[in-house]
C-alpha positions as CSV (number, residue, x, y, z in Angstrom):
1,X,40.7,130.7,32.1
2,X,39.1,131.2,28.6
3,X,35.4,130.1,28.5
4,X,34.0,128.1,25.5
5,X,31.9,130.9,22.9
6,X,30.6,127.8,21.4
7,X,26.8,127.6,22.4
8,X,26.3,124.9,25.3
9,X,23.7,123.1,23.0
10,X,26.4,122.4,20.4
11,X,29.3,121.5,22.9
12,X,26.5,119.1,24.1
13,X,25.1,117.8,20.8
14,X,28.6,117.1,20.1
15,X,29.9,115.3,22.9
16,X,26.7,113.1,23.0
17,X,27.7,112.2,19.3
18,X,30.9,111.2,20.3
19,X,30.3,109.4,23.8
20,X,27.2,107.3,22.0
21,X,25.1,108.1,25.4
22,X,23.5,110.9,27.3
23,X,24.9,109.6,30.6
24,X,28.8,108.9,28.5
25,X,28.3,113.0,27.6
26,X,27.4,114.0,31.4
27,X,30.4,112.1,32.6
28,X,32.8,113.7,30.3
29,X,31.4,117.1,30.3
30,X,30.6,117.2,34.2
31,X,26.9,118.3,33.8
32,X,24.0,116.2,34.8
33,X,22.6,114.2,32.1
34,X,19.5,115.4,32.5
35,X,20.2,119.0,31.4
36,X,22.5,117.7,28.3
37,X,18.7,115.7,27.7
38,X,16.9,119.1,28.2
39,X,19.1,121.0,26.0
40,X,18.9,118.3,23.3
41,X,14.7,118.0,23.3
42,X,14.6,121.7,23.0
43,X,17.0,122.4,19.8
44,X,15.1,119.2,18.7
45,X,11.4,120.8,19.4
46,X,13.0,123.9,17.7
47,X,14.5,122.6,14.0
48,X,11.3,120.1,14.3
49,X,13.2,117.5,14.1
50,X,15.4,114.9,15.3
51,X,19.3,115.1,16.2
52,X,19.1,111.4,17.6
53,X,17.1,108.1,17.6
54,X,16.8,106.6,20.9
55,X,18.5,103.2,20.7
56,X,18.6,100.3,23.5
57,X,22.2,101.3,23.4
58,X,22.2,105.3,23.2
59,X,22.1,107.8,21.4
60,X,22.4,107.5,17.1
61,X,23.0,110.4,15.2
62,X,20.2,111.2,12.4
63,X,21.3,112.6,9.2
64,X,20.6,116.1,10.3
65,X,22.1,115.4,13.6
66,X,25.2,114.3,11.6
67,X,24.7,118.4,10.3
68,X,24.6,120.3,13.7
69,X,27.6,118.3,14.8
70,X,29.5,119.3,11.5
71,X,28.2,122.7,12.7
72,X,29.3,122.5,16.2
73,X,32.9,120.9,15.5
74,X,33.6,123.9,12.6
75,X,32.3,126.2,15.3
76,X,35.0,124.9,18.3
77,X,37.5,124.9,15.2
78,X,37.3,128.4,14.5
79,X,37.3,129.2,18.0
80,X,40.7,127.6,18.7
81,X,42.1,129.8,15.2
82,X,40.7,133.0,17.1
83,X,41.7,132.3,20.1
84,X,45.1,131.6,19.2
85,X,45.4,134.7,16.8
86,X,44.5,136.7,20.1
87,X,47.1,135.6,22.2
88,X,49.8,135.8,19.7
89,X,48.3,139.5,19.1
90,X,49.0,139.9,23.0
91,X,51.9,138.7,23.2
92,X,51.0,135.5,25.0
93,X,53.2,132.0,23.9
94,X,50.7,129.6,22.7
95,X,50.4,126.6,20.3
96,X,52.2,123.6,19.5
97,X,56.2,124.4,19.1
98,X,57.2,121.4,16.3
99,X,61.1,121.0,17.1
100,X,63.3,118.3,15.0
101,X,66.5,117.4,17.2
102,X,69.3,114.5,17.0
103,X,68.7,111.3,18.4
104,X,71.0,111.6,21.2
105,X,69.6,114.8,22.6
106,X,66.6,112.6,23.5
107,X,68.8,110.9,26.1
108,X,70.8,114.6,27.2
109,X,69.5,118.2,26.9
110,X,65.8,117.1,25.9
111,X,64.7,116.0,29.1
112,X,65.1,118.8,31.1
113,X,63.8,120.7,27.6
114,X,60.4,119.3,28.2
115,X,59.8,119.6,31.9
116,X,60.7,123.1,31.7
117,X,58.2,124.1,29.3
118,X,55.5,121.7,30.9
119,X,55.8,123.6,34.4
120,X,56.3,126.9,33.2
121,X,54.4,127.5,30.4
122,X,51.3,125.7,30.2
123,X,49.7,127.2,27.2
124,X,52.3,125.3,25.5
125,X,53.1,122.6,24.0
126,X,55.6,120.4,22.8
127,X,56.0,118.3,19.5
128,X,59.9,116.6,19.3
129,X,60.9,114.4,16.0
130,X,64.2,112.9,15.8
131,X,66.1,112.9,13.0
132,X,69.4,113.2,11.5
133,X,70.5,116.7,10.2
134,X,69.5,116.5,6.7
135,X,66.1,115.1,7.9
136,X,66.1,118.1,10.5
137,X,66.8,121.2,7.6
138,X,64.3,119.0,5.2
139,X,61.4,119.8,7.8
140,X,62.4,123.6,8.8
141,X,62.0,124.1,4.9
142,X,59.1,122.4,4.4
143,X,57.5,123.6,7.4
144,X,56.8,120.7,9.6
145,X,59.3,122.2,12.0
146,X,59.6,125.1,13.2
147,X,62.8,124.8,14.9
148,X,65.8,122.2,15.2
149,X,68.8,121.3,17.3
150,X,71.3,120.0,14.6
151,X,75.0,118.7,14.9
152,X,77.6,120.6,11.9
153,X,75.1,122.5,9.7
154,X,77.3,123.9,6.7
155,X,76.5,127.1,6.0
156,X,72.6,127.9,4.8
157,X,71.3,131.3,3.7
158,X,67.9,129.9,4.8
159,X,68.4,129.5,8.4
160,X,68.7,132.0,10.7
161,X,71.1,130.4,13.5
162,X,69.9,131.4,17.5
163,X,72.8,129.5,19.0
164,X,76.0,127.4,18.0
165,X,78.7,126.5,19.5
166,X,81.7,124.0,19.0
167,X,82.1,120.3,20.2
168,X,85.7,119.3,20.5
169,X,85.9,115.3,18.8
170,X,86.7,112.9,21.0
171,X,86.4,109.5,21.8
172,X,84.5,108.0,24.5
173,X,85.5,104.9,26.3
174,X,84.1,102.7,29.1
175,X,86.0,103.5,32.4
176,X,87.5,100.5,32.5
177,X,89.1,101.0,29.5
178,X,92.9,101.4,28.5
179,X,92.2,104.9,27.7
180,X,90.1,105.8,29.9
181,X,92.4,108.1,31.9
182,X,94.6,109.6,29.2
183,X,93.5,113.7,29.0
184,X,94.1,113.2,25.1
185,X,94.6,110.8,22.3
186,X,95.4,110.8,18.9
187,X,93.1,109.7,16.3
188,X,95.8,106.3,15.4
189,X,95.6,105.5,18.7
190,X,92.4,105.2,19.2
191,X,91.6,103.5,15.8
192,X,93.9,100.5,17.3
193,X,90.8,99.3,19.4
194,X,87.4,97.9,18.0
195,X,85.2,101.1,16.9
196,X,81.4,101.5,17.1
197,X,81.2,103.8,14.3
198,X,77.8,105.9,13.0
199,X,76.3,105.1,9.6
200,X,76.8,107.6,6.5
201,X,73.4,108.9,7.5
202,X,75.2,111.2,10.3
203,X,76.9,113.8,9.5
204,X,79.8,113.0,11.7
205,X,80.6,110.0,9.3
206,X,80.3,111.4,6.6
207,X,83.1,113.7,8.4
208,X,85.2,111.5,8.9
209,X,85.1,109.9,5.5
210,X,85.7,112.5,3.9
211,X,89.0,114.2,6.3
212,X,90.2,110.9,7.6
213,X,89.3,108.2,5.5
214,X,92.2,105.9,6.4
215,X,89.8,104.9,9.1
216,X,88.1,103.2,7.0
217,X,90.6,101.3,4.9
218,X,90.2,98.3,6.9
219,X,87.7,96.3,8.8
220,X,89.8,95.9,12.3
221,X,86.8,94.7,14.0
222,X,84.7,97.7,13.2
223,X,81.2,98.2,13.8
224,X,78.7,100.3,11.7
225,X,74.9,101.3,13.1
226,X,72.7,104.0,12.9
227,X,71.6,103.2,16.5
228,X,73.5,105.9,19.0
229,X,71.5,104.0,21.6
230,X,73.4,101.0,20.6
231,X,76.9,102.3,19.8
232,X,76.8,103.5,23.5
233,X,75.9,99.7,24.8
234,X,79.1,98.6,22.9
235,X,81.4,101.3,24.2
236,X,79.8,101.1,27.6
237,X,80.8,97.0,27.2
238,X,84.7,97.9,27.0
239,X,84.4,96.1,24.0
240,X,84.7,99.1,21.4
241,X,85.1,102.8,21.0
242,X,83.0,105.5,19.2
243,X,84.2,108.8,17.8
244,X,81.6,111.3,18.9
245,X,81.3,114.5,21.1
246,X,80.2,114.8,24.7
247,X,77.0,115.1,23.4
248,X,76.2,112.1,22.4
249,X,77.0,110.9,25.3
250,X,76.4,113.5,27.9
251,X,74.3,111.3,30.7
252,X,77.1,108.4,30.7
253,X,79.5,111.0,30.8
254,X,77.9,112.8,33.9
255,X,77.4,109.8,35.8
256,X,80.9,108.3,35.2
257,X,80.2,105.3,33.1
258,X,82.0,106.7,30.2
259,X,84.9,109.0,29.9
260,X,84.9,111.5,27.1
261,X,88.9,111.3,25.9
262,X,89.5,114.3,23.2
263,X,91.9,113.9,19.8
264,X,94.4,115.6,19.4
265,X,95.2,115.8,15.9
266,X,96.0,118.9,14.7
267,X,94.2,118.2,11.6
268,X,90.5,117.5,13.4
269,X,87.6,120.0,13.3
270,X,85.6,120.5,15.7
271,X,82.1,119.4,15.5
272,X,78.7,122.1,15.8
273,X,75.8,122.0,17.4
274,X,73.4,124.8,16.4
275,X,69.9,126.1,16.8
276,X,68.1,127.4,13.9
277,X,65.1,128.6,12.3
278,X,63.9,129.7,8.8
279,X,65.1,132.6,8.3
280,X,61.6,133.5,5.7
281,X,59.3,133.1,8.6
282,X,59.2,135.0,12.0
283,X,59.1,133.2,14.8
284,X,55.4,133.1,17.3
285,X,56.2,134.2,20.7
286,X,56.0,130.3,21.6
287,X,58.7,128.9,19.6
288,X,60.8,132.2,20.7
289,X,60.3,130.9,24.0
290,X,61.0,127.6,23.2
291,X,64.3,128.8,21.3
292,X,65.2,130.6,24.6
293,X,64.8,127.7,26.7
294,X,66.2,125.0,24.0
295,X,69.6,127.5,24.2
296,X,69.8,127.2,27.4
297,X,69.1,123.4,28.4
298,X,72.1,122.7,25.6
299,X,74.5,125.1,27.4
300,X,73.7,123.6,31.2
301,X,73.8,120.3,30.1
302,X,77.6,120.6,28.4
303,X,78.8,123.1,31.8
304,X,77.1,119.2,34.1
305,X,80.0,117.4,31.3
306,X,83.0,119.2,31.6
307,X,82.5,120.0,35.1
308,X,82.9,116.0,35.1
309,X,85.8,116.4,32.8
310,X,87.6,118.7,35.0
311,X,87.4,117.1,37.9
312,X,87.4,118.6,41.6
């Protein structure tokens, strides 16, 4: 364990400014309050001046109080930059790890993700947004991520892909549902029964659109939502089906509530799921780490569906 370099009498100073009290600072800090007073009275009796005025309730920063805390809070700021730089120059994985993934990883592979990293690696830490995959490359080039979990990226010179790997499209079903044990269906089979379908914000509408677009020529009862957690309510009703891959639906899949029933067309694509960083910007150790581990809760979790799938 790293010790604070910051002085004690500015970790002090500062805490008291933010806790209001002497006795507020010794709880958060651990240290009796009467050294935390000591410490204060004698950078006071040093400067010649005042840090605090003693209130009925606390402590209240003076104005040159106000400038040793700005002193003290640069001080622990500058610290956490050098202390950083040091363990990346070691080697060490530390920081924050910003990753943008799909909403229905939240509910699959990112889980086990998290709990990984949080028992493992304790230096660090974890910062998930969800968004679609447009959303997802928008924040790898802009730098608010600095790695993403993203379902058919077309080809990017930007990105440097860790990981992909195919998703055969399928449709799930409730398993109660007249399809429920076929091993494959066609994709005019399937549009015969209500459909929980994905807004154009997803890139697996957008898909379909654009390759299959008779699906859309008429209504028949269809449902449009860019809610995955709520096209899986409907399909897990009996009422509707969605087009998707076992992805989307990997925990309903595992535990039997939905079946995953693949098309057949010849004409279907498969759908992607990929791992990716900027390819301008080397990766810390942590977000390596991150990568390695994001790789690999993707893989286990698809090997937990189609061992489902298969059977015994």
């Amino acid at each position: 364990m790293v010790h604070s370099i910051v002085p004690s009498v500015l970790r002090y100073v500062d805490q008291v400014a933010r806790s209001g009290s002497i006795q507020g600072a010794a709880k958060e800090l651990n240290i009796a309050a009467s050294a935390i007073d000591r410490h204060i009275l004698q950078i006071e009796d040093s400067l010649g001046a005042r840090l605090f005025d003693r209130v009925p309730r606390g402590m209240r920063l003076t104005v040159i109080g106000e400038s040793i805390v700005t002193l003290a809070r640069r001080w622990r700021d500058d610290e956490r930059r050098a202390l950083a730089e040091i363990r990346q120059l070691q080697g060490v994985p530390f920081g924050i790890v910003q990753l943008a993934a799909m909403d229905s990883h939240a509910t699959s592979f990112l889980p086990a993700l998290v709990e990984h990293i949080a028992s493992t690696h304790r230096l660090v830490s974890l910062s998930i947004e969800l968004a679609s995959t447009d959303e997802a490359v928008s924040m790898l080039l802009a730098g608010k991520a600095d790695l993403a979990a993203v379902f058919n990226l077309p080809p990017r010179r930007e990105f440097h892909v860790l990981w992909r790997d195919e998703l055969p499209l399928g449709c799930v079903v409730a398993a109660g549902h007249p399809l429920a044990q076929a091993s494959s269906t066609s994709l005019q089979e399937a549009a015969a029964y209500p459909v929980a379908m994905q807004s154009k914000s997803l890139a697996i509408r957008r898909y379909l659109e654009a390759q299959h677009s008779w699906l859309f020529a008429e209504p028949r009862g269809r449902l449009e939502t860019n809610s995955l957690q709520l096209v899986k309510q409907l399909v897990l009703s009996g009422a509707y089906i969605a087009f998707t891959s076992e992805l989307d639906a990997a925990m309903e899949l595992i535990d039997g509530s939905l079946r995953f029933v693949p098309v057949r067309d010849k004409s279907v694509e498969p759908q992607t799921i990929s791992i990716l960083v900027d390819a301008a910007k080397a990766p810390s150790p942590a977000v390596k780490l991150v990568a390695d581990a994001l790789c690999l809760s993707v893989q286990q979790c698809l090997m937990a569906v189609r061992a489902v799938r298969a059977g015994p």
